[in-house]
C-alpha positions, -999 to 999 in steps of 0.1 A, spaced: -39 648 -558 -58 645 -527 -88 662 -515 -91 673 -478 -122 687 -464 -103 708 -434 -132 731 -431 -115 743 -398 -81 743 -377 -95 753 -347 -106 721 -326 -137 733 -312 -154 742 -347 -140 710 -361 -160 695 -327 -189 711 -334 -195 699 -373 -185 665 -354 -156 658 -380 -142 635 -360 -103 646 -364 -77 659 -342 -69 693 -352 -32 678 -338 -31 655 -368 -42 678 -398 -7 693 -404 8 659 -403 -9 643 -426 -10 675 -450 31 672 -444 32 637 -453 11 637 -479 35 663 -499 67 651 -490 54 621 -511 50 641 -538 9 643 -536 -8 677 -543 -30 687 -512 -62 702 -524 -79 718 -492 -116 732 -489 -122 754 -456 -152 768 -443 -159 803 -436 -183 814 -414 -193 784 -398 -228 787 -372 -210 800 -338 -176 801 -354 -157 836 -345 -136 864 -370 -105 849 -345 -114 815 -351 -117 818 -391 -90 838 -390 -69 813 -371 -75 782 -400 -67 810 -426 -34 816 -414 -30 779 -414 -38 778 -447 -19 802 -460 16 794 -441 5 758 -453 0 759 -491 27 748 -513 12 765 -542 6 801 -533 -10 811 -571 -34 788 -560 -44 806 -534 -68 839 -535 -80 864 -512 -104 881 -529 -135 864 -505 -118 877 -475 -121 916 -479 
């Protein structure tokens, strides 16, 4: 199992917690990772100083098309 700190998939919130990581490399990695059979644990931030509803909402639907373990994966934060 790995652990990822995503905490965004839009590039400029991921700029402004100064991550250091091309947003055009998460899903590659995350892809990679799998197909070799690891587990992808992934913590994301919401509500992030200056982040947007769009912007959260956009690494959200990342996450969610993403996951390989939907019954992992609750919405109860999110209404």
């Amino acid at each position: 199992m790995l652990f990822f700190g995503l905490e965004s998939y839009v590039q400029r919130i991921l700029d402004k917690m100064k991550k250091g990581v091309e947003k055009s490399i998460i899903k590659r990695i995350l892809d990679e990772s799998a197909n070799a059979g690891i587990f992808n644990h992934v913590f994301f931030i919401c509500g992030f100083p200056g982040e947007t509803v769009e912007e959260f909402k956009t690494t959200y639907e990342f996450v969610k098309k993403n996951i390989n373990k939907p019954e992992l994966f609750t919405e109860q934060y999110l209404t």
